[in-house]
C-alpha positions as CSV (number, residue, x, y, z in Angstrom):
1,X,102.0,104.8,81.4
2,X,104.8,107.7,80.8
3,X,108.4,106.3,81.1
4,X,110.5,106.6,84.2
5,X,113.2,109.5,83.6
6,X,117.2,108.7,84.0
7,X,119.8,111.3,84.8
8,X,123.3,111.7,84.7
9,X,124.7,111.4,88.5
10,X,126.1,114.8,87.8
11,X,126.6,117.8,85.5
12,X,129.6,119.9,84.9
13,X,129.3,123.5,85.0
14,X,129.7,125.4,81.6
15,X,129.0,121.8,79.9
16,X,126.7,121.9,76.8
17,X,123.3,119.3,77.2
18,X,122.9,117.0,74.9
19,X,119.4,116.8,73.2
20,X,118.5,113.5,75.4
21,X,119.9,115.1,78.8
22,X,117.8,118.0,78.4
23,X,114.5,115.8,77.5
24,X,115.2,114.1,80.2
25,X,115.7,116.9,82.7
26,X,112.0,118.0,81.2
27,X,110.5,114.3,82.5
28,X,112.2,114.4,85.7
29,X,110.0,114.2,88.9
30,X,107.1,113.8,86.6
31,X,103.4,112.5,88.6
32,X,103.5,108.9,86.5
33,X,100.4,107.6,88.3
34,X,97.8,108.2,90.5
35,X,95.6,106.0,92.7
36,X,92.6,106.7,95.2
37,X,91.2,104.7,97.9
38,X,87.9,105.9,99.9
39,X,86.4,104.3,103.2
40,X,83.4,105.4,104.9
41,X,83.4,102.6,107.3
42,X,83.1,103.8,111.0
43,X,85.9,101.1,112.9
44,X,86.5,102.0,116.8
45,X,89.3,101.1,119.0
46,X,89.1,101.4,122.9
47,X,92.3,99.5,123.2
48,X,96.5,100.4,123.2
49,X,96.8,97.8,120.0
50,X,97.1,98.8,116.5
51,X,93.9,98.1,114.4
52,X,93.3,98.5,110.8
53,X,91.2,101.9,109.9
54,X,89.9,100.2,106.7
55,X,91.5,102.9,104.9
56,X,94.2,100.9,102.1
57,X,95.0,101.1,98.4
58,X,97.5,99.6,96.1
59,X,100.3,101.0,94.4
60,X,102.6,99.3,91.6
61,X,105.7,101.4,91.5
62,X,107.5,101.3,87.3
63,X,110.9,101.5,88.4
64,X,112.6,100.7,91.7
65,X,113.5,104.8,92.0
66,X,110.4,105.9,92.2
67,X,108.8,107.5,95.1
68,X,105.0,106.9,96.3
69,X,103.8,110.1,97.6
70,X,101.4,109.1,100.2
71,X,98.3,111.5,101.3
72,X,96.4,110.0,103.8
73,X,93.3,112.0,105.3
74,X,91.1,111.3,107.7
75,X,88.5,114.4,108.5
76,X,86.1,113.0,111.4
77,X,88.3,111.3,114.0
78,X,86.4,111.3,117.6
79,X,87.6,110.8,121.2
80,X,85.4,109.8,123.4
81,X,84.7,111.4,126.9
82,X,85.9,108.3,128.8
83,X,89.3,109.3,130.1
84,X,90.9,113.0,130.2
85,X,94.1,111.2,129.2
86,X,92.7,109.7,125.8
87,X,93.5,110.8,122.1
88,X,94.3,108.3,118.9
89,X,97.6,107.1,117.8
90,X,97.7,107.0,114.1
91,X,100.0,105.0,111.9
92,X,101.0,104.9,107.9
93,X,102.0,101.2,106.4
94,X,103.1,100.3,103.5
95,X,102.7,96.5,104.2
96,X,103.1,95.3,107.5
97,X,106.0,98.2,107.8
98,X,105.5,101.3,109.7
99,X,107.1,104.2,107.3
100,X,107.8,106.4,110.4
101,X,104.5,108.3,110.8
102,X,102.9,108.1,114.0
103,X,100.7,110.9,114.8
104,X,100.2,110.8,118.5
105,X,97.7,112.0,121.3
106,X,95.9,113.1,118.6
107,X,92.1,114.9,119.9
108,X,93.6,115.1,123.3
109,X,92.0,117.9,125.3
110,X,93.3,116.8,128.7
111,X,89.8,116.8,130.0
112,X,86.9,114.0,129.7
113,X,85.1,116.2,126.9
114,X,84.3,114.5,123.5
115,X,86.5,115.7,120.4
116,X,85.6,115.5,116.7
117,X,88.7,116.3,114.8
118,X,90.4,115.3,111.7
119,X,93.8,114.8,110.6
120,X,96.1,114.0,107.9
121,X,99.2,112.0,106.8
122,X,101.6,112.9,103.9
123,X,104.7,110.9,103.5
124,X,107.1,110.7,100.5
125,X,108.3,106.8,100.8
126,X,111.2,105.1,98.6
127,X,109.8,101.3,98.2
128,X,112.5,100.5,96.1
129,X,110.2,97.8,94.3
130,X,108.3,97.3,91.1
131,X,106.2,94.8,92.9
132,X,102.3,95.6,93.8
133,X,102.8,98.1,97.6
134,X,99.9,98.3,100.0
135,X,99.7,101.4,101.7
136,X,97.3,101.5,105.1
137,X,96.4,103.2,108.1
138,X,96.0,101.9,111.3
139,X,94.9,103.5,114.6
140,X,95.0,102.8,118.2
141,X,93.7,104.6,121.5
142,X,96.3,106.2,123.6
143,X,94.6,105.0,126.8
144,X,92.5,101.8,127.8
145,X,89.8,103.8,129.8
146,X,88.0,105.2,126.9
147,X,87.5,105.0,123.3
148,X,88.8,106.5,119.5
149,X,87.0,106.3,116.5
150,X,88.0,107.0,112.9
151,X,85.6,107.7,110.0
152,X,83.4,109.1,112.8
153,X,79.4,109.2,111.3
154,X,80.3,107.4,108.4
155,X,82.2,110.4,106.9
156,X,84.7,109.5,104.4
157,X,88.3,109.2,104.3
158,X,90.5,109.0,101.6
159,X,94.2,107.7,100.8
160,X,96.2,109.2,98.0
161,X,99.2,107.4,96.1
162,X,101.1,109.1,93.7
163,X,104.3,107.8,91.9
164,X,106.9,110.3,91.1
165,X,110.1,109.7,88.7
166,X,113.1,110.1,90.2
């Protein structure tokens, strides 16, 4: 695995790099790793409670400064024709913390049709931890009247994680 890139907090203007500051400035915001997660298990909700979309992968960050570029996609989504009102609430976890990505109403057509959709989450999260990160979706239905259903047909999703040197 590459080595996590240190900076200087700042650099003068007009100041001369040093050999080290400029190889450094090369291996700055370097990809250092990359892991994929799949799921093609169908999981429906037709409750307001956050489930688990069986989407997840694992993550150990090298230095505490890195960031975990998160790319979460989920291409066949469906909302069922139960409720005019319904649509899925999607969320991004790293652990059992939300990092601030709800997607909400999503498929919502105001009207009782059925919707096949997909969507996607991309989030550039600061763990601030070397230890092992868990990164997970979880979805919920907007209303209790109807139901929401990700990995729709067995199609697959997929979960992204890449570390960047900071």
């Amino acid at each position: 695995m590459a080595t996590v890139t240190t900076l200087p907090a700042t650099f003068v203007s007009g100041a001369v790099l040093t050999a080290e500051q400029q190889n450094d400035l090369r291996g700055a915001f370097r990809v250092l790793q990359v892991v994929t997660g799949v799921t093609n298990d169908g999981t429906t909700s037709s409750t307001t409670t956050l489930i688990d979309t069986k989407l997840t992968q694992t993550i150990t960050p090298s230095s505490t400064s890195s960031k975990i570029l998160v790319i979460a996609n989920h291409p066949s989504c469906e909302k069922t024709n139960g409720s005019a009102s319904n649509g899925l609430m999607l969320h991004l976890f790293r652990g059992a913390t939300d990092i601030g990505s709800a997607l909400y109403n999503l498929g919502n057509t105001n009207s009782t049709l059925d919707n096949i959709f997909s969507t996607q989450i991309i989030v550039l999260d600061s763990p601030n931890s070397v230890a092992a990160q868990v990164y997970k979706t979880q979805f919920s239905n907007i209303v209790n009247a109807a139901s929401v259903k990700v990995q729709y047909a067995n199609r697959f999703s997929t979960i992204v994680l890449m570390e960047i040197s900071a």
